[in-house]
Backbone as JSON Lines, residues from 0, in Angstrom:
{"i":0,"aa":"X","n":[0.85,-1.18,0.0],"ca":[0.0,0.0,0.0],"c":[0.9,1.25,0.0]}
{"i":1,"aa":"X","n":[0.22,2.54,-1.06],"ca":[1.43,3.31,-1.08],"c":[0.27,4.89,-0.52]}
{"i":2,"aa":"X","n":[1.14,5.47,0.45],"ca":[0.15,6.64,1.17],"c":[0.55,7.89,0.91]}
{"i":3,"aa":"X","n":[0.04,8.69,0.74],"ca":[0.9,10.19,0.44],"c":[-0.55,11.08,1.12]}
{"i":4,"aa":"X","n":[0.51,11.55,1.98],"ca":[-0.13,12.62,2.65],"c":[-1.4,11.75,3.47]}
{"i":5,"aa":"X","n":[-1.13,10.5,4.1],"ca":[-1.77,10.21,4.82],"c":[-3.15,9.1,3.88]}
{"i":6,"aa":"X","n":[-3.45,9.67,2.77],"ca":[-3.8,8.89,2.01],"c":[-3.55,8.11,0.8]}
{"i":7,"aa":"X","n":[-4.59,6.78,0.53],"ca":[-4.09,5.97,0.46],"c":[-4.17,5.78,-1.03]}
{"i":8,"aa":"X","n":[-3.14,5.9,-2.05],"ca":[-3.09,5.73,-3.74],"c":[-3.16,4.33,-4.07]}
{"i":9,"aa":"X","n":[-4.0,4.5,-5.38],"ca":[-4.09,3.23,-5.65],"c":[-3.59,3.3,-7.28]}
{"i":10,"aa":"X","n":[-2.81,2.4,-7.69],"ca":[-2.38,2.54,-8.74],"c":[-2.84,2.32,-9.88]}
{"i":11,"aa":"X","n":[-3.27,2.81,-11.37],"ca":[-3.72,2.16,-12.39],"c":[-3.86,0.79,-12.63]}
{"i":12,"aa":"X","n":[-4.7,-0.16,-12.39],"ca":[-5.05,-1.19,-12.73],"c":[-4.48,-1.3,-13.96]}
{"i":13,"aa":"X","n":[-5.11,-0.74,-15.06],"ca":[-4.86,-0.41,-16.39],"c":[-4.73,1.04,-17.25]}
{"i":14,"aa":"X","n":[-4.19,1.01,-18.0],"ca":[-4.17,2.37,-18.63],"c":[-5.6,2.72,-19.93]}
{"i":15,"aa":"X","n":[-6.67,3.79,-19.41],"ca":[-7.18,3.76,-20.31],"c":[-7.16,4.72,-21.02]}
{"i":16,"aa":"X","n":[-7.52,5.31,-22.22],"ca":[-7.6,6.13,-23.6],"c":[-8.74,6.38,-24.19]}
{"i":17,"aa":"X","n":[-9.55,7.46,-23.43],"ca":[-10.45,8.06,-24.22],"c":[-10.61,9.44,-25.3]}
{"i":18,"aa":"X","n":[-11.55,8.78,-25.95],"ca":[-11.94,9.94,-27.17],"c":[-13.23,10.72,-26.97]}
{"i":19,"aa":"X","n":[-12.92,12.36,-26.46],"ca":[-14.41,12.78,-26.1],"c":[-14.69,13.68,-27.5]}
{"i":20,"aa":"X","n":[-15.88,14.01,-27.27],"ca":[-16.24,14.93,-28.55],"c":[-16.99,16.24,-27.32]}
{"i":21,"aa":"X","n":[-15.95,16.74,-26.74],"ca":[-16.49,17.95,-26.35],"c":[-17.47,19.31,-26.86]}
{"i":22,"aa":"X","n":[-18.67,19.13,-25.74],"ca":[-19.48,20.75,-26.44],"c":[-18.66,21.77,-26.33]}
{"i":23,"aa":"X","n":[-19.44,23.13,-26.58],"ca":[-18.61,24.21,-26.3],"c":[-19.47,24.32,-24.73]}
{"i":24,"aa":"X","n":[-18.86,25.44,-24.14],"ca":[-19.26,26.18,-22.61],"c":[-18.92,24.94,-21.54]}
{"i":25,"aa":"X","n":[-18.09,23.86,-21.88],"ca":[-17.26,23.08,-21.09],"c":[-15.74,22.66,-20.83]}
{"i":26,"aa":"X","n":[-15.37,23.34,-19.28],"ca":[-13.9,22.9,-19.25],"c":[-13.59,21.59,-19.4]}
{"i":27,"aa":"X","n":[-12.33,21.8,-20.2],"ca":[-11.53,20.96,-20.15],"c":[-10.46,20.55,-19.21]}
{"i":28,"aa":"X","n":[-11.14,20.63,-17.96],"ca":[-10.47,20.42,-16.85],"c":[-11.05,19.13,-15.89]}
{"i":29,"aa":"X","n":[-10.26,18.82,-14.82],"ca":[-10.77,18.05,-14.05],"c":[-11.87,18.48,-13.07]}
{"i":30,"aa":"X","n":[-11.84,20.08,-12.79],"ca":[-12.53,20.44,-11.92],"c":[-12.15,21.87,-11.97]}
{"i":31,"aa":"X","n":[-13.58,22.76,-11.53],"ca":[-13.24,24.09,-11.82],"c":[-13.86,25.02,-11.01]}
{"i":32,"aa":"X","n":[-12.82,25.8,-10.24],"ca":[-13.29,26.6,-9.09],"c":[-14.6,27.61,-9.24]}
{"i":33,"aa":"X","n":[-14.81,27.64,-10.29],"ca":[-16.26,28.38,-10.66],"c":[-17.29,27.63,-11.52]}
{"i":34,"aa":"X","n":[-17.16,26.49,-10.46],"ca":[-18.53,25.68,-10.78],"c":[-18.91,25.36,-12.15]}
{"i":35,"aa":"X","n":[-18.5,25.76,-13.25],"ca":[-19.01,25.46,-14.34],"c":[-18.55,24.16,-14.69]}
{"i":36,"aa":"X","n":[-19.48,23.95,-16.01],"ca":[-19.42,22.0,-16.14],"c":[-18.01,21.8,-17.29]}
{"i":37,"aa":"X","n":[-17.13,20.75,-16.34],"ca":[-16.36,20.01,-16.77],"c":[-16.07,18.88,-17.73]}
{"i":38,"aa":"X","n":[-15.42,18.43,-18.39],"ca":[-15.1,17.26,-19.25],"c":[-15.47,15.98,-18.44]}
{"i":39,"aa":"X","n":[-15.25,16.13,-17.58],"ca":[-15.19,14.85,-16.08],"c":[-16.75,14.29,-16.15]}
{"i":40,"aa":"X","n":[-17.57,15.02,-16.28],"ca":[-19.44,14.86,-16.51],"c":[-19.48,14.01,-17.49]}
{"i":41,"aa":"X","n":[-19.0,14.23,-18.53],"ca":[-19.42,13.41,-19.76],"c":[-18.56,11.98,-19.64]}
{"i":42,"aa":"X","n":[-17.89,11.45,-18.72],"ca":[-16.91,10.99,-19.12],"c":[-17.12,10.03,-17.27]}
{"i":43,"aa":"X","n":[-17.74,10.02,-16.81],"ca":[-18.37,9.63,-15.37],"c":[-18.56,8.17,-15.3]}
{"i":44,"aa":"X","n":[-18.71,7.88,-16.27],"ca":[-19.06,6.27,-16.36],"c":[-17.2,5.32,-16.55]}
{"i":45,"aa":"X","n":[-16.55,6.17,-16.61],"ca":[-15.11,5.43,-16.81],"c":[-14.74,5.55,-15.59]}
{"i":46,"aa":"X","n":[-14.38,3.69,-15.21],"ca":[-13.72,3.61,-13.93],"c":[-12.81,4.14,-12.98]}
{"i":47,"aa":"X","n":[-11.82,3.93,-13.72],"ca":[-10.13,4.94,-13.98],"c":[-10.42,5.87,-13.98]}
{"i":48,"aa":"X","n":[-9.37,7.38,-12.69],"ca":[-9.53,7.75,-12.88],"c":[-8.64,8.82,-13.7]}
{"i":49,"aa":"X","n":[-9.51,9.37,-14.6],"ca":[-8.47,10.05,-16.24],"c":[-8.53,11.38,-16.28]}
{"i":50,"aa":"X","n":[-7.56,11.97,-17.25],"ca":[-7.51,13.55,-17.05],"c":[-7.11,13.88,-18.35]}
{"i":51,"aa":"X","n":[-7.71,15.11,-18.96],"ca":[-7.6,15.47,-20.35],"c":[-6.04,15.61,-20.62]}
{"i":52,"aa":"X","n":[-5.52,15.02,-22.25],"ca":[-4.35,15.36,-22.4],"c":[-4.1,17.03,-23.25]}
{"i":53,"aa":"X","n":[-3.86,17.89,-22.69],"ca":[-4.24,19.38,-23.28],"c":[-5.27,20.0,-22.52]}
{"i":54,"aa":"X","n":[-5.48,20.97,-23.58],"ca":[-6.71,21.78,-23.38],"c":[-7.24,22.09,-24.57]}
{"i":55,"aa":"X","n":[-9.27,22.27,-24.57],"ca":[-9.53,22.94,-25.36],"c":[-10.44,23.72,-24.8]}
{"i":56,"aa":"X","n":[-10.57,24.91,-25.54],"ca":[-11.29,26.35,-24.53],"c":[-12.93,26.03,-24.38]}
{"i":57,"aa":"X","n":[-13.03,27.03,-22.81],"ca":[-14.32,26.74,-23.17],"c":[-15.31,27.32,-23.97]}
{"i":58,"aa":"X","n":[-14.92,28.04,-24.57],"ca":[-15.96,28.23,-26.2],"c":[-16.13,27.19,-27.16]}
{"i":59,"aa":"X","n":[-14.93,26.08,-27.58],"ca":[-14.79,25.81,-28.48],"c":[-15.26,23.56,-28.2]}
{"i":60,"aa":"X","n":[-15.49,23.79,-29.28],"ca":[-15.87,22.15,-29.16],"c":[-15.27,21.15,-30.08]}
{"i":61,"aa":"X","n":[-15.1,20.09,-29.69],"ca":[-14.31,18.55,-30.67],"c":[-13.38,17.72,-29.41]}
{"i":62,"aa":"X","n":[-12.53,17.29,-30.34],"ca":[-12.09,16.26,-30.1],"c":[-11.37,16.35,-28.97]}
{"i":63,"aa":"X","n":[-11.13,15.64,-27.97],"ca":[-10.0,15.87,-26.41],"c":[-10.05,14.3,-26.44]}
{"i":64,"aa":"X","n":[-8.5,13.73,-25.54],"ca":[-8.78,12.65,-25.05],"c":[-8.13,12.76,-23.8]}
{"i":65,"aa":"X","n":[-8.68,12.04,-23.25],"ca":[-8.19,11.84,-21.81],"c":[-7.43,10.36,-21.89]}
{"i":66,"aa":"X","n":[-7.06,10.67,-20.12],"ca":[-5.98,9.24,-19.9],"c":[-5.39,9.34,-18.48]}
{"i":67,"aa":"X","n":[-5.44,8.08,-18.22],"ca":[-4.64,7.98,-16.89],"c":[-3.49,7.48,-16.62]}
{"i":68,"aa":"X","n":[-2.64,7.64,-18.42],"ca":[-1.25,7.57,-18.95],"c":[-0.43,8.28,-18.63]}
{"i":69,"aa":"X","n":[0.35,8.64,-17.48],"ca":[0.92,10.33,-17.96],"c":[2.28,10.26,-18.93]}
{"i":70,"aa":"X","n":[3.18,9.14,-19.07],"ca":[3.65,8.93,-20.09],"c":[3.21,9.13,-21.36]}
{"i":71,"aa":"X","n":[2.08,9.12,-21.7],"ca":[1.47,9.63,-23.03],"c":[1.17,10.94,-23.19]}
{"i":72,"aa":"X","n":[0.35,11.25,-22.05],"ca":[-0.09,12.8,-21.8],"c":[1.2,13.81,-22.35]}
{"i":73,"aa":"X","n":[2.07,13.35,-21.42],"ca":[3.86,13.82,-21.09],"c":[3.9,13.83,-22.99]}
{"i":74,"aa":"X","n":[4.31,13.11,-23.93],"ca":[4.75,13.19,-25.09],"c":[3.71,13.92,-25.82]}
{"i":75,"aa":"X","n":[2.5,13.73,-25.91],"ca":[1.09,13.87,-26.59],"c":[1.21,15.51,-26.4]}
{"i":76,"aa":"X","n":[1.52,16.55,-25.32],"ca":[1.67,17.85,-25.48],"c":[2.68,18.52,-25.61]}
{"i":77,"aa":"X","n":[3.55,17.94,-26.16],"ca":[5.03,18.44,-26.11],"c":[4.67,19.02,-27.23]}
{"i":78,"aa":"X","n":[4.74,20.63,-27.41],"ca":[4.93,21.48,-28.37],"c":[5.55,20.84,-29.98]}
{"i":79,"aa":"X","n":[4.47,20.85,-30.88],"ca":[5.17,20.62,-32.14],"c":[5.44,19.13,-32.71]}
{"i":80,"aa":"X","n":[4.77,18.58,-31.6],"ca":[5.02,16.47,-32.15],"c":[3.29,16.02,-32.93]}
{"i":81,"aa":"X","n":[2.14,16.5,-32.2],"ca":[1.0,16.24,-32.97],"c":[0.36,17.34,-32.92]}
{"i":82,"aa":"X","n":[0.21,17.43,-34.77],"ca":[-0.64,18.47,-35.26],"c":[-2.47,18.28,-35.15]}
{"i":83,"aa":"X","n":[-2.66,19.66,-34.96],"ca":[-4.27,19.25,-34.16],"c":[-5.09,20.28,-35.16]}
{"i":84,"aa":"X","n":[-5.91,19.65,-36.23],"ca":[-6.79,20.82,-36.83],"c":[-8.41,21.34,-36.39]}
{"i":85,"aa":"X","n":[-8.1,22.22,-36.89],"ca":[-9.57,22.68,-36.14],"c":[-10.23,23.42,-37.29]}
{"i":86,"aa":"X","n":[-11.48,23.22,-37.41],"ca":[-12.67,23.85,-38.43],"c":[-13.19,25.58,-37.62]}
{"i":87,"aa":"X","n":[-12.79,26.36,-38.31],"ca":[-12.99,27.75,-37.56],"c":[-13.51,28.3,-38.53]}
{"i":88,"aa":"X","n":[-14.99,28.98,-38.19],"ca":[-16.07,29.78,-38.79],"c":[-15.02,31.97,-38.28]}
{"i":89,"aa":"X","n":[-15.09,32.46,-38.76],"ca":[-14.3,34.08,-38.38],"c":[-15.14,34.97,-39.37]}
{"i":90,"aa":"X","n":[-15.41,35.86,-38.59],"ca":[-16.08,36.95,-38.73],"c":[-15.86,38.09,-39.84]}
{"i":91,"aa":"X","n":[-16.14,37.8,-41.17],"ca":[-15.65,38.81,-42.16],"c":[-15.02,37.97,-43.07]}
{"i":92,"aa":"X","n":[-14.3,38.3,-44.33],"ca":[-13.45,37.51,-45.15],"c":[-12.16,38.33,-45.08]}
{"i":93,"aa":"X","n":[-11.32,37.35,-44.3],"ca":[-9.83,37.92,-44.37],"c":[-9.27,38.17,-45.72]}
{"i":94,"aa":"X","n":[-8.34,39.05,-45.94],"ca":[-7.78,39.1,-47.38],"c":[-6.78,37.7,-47.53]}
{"i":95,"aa":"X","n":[-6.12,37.65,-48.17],"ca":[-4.83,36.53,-49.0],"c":[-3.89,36.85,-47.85]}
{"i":96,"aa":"X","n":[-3.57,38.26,-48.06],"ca":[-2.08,38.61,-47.43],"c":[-2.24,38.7,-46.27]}
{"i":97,"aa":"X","n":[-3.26,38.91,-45.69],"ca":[-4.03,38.49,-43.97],"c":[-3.39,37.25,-43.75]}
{"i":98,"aa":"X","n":[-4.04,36.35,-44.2],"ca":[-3.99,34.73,-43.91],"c":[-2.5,34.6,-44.12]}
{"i":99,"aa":"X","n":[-2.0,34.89,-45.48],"ca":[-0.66,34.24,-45.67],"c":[0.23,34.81,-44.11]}
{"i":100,"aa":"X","n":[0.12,36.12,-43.71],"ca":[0.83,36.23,-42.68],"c":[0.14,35.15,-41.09]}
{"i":101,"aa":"X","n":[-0.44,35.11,-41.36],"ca":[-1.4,33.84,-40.22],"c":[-0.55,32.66,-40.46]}
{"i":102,"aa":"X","n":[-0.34,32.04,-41.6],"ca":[0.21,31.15,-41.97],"c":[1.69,31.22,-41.76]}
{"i":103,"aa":"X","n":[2.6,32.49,-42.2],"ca":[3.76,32.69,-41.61],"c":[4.28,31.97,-40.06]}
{"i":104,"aa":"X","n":[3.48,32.82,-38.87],"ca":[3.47,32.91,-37.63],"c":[3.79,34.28,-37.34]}
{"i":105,"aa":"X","n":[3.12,34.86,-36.48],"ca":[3.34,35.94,-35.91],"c":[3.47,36.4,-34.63]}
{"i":106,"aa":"X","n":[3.71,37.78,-34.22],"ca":[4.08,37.64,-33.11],"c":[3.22,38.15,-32.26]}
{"i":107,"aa":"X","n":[2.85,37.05,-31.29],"ca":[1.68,37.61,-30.16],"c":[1.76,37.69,-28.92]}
{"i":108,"aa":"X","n":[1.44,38.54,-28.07],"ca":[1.92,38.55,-26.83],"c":[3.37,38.35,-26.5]}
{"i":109,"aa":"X","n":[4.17,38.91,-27.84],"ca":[5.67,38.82,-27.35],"c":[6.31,37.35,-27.54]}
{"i":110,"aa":"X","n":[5.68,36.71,-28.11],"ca":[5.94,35.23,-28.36],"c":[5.74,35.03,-30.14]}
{"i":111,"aa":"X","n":[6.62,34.45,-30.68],"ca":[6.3,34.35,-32.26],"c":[5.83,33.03,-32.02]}
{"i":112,"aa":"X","n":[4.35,32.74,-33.08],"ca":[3.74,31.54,-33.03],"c":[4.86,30.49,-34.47]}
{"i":113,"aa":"X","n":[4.52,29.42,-34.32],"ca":[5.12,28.39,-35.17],"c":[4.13,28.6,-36.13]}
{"i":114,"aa":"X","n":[4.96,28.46,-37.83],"ca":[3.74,28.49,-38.42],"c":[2.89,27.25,-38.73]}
{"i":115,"aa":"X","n":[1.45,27.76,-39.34],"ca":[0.08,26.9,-39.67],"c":[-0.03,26.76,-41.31]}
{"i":116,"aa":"X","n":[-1.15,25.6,-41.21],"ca":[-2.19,26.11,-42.51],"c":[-3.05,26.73,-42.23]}
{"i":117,"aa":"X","n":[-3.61,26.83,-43.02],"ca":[-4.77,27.7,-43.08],"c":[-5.66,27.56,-44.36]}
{"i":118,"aa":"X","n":[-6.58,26.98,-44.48],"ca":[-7.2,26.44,-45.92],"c":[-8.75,26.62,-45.85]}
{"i":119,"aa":"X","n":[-9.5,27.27,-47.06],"ca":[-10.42,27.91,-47.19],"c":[-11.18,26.68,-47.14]}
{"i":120,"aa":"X","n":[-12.06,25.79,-46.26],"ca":[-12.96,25.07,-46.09],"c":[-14.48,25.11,-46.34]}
{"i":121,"aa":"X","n":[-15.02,26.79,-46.41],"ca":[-16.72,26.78,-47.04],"c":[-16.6,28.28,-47.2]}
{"i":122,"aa":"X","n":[-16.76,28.6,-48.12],"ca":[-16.88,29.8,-48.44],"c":[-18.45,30.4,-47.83]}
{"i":123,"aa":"X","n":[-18.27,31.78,-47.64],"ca":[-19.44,32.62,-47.33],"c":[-18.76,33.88,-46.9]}
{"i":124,"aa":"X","n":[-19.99,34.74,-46.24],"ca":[-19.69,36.07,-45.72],"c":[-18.87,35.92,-44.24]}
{"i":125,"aa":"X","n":[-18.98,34.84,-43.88],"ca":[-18.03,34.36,-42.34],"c":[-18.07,32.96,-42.95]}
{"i":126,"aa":"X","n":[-16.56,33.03,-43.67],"ca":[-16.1,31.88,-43.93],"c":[-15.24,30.84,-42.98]}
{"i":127,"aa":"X","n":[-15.41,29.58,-43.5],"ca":[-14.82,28.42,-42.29],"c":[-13.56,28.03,-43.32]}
{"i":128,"aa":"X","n":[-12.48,28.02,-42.03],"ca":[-11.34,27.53,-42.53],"c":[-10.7,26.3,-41.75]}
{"i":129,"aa":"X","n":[-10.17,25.79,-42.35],"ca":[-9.32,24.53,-42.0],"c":[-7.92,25.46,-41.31]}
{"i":130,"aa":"X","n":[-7.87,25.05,-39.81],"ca":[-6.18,25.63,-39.44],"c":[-5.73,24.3,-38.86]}
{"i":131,"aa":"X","n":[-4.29,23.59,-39.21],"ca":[-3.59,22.84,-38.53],"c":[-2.76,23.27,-37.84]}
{"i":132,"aa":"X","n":[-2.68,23.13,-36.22],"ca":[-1.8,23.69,-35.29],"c":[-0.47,22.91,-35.15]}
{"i":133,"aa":"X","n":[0.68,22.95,-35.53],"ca":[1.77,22.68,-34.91],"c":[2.18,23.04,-33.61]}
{"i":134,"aa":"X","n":[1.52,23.62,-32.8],"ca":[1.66,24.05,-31.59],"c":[0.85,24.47,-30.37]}
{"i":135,"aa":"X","n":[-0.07,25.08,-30.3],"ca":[-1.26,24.88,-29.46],"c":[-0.87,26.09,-28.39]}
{"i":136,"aa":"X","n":[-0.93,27.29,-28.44],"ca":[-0.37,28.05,-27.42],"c":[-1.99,28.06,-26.91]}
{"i":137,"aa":"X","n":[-2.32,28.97,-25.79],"ca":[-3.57,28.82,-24.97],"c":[-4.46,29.91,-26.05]}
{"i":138,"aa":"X","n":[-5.39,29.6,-26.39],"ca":[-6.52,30.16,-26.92],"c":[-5.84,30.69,-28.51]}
{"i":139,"aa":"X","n":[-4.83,29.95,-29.17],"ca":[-4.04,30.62,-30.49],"c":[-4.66,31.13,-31.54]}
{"i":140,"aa":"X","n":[-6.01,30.34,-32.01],"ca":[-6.33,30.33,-33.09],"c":[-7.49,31.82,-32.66]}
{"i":141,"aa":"X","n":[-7.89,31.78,-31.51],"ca":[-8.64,33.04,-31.55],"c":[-8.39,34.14,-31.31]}
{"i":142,"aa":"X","n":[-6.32,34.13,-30.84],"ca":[-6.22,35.42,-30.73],"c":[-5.99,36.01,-32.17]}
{"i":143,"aa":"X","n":[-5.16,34.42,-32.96],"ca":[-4.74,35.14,-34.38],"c":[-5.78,36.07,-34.94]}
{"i":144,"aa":"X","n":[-7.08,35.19,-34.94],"ca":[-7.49,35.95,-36.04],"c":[-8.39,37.16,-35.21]}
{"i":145,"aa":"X","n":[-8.46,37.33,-34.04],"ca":[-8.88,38.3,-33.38],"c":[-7.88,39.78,-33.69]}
{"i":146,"aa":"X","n":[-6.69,39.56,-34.06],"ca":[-5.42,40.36,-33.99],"c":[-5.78,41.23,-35.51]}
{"i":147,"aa":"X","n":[-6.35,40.13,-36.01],"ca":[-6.51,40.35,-37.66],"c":[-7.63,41.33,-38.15]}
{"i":148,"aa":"X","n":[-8.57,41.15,-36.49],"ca":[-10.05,41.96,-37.12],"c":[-10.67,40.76,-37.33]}
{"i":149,"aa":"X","n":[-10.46,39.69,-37.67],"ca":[-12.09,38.91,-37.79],"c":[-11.76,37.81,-36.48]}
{"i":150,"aa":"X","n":[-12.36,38.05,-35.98],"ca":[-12.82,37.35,-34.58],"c":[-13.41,36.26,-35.21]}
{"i":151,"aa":"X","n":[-13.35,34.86,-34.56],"ca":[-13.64,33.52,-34.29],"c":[-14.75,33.67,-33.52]}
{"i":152,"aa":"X","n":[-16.25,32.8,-34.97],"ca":[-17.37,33.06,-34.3],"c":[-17.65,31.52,-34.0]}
{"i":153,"aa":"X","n":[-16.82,29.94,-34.66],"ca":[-17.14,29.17,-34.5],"c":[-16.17,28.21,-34.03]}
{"i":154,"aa":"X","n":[-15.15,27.4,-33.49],"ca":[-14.52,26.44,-33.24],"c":[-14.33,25.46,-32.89]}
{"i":155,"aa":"X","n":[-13.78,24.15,-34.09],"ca":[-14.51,22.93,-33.34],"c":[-13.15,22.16,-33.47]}
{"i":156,"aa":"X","n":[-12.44,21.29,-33.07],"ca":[-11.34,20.44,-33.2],"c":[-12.15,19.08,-34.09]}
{"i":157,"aa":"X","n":[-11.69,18.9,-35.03],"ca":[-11.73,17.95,-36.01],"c":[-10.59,16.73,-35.82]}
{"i":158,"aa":"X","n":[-9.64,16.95,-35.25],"ca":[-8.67,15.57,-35.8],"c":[-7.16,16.15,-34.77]}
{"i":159,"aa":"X","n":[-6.87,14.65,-34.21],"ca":[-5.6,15.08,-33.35],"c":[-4.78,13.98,-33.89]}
{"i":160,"aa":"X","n":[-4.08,14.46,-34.87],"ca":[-2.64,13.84,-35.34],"c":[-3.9,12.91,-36.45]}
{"i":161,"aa":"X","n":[-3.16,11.42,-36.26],"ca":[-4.2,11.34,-37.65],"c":[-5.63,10.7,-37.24]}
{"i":162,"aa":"X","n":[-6.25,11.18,-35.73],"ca":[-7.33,10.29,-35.09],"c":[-8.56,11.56,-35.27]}
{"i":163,"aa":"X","n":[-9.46,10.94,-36.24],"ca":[-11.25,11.66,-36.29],"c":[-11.69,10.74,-35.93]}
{"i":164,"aa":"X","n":[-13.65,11.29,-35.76],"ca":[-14.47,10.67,-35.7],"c":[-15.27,11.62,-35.69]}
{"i":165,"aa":"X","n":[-16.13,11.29,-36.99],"ca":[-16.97,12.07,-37.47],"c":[-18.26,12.15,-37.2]}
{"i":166,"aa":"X","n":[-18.24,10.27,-36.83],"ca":[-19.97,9.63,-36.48],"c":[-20.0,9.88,-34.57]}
{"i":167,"aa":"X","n":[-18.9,10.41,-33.89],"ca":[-19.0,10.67,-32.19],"c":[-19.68,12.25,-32.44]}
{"i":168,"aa":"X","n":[-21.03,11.96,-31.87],"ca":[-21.83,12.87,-31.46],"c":[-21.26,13.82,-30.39]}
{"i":169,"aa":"X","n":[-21.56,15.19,-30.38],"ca":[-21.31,16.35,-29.11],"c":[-21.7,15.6,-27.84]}
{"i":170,"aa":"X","n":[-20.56,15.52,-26.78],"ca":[-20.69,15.0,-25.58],"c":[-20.41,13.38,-25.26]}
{"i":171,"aa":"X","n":[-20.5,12.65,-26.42],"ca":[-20.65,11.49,-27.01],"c":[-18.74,10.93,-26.51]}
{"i":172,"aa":"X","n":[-18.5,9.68,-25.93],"ca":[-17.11,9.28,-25.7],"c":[-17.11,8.03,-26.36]}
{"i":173,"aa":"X","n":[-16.05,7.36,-26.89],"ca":[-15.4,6.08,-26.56],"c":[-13.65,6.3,-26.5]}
{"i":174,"aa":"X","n":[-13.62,4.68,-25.89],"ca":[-12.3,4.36,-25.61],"c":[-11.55,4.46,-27.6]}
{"i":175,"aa":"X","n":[-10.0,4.64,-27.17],"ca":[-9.23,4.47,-28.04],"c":[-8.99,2.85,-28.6]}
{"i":176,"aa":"X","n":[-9.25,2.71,-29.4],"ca":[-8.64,1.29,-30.0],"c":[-7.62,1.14,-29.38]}
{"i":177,"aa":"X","n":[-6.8,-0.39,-29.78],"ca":[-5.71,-0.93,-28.95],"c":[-4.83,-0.19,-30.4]}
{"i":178,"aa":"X","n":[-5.23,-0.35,-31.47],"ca":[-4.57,-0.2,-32.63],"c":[-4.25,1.39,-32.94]}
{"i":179,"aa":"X","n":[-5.3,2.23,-32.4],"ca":[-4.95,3.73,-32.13],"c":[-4.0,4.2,-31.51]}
{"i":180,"aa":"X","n":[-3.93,3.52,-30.25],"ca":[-3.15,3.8,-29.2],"c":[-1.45,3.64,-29.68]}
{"i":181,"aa":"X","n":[-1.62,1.98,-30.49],"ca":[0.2,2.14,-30.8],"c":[-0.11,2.97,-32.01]}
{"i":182,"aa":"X","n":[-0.59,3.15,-32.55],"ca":[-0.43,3.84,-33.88],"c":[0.5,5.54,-33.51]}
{"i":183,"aa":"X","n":[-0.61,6.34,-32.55],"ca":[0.26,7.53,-31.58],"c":[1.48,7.12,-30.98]}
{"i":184,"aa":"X","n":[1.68,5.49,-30.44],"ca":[2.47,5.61,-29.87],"c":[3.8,5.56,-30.77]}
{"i":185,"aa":"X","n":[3.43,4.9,-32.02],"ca":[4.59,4.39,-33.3],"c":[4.87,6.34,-34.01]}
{"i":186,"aa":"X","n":[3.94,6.91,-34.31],"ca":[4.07,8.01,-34.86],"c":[4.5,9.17,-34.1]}
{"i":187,"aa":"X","n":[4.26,9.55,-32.82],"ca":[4.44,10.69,-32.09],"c":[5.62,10.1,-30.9]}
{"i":188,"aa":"X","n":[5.61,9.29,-30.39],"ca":[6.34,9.22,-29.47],"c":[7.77,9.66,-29.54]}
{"i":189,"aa":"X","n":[8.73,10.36,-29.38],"ca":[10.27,11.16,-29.27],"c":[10.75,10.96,-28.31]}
{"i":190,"aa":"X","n":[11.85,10.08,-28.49],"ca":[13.0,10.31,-27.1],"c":[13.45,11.48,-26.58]}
């Protein structure tokens, strides 16, 4: 039996790997000092207990997985190993030379971002674009284009490295395949 701080840890039985399809107006946290609803709700019925690898804001909705891996967690957010795209609706039609500098990387808050894509996904008067993140700074994609003048009216995470699911409904979980799991572990993992 192993005790810390008087109480008593119990160790992973097993390691599990879930896939949530987060709404928006929910943290992606384990728990949140201002009461609002957590990732942990949807996700209540898993034994183990698991904790999101990342973050996604609470405006924005898709894909998160959790885990009670931290060896995975640990590699899975290391800046720049899995690219994470996201479907973003923005307010207005940016010009070419807008985006291409989006796509560059720029410098925000004193920090130059790594650069993205950025790919015209549905045209309209608030068009949706495809952005792939190489990096994930906290809230990136809405300061970019907030910086730009068109503010982010929609955001959803589509795909983390090469894992979708198109048919997982908002709020909707399952576990990771056994075959998912090495697949991240064969593709992303870095000494």
């Amino acid at each position: 039996m192993i005790k810390v701080d008087g109480k008593r840890i119990r160790s992973a039985s097993r390691f599990v790997y879930v896939l949530l399809n987060k709404p928006k107006n929910v943290m992606s946290t384990s728990s949140d000092p201002e009461a609002r609803p957590t990732v942990m709700e949807y996700v209540a019925k898993v034994r183990e207990r698991i904790y999101p690898v990342g973050r996604l804001d609470f405006a924005s909705e898709g894909l998160l997985i959790l885990t009670n891996d931290g060896d995975f967690t640990k590699w899975m957010t290391r800046a720049g190993i899995v690219p994470k795209v996201y479907h973003v609706k923005v307010a207005g039609k940016p010009e070419e030379k807008l985006l291409a500098k989006l796509r560059r990387g720029l410098y925000l808050e004193g920090e130059r971002l790594a650069p993205c894509e950025i790919v015209l996904f549905k045209e309209g008067e608030n068009p949706w674009y495809e952005v792939t993140l190489h990096q994930g700074r906290n809230q990136q994609i809405r300061k970019m284009f907030a910086v730009s003048g068109h503010p982010v009216e929609k955001l959803r995470r589509v795909r983390i490295g090469f894992l979708e699911d198109r048919r997982l409904p908002l709020g909707a979980w399952r576990l990771l395949t056994e075959h998912e799991v090495e697949r991240f572990k064969r593709e992303f993992r870095k000494p």
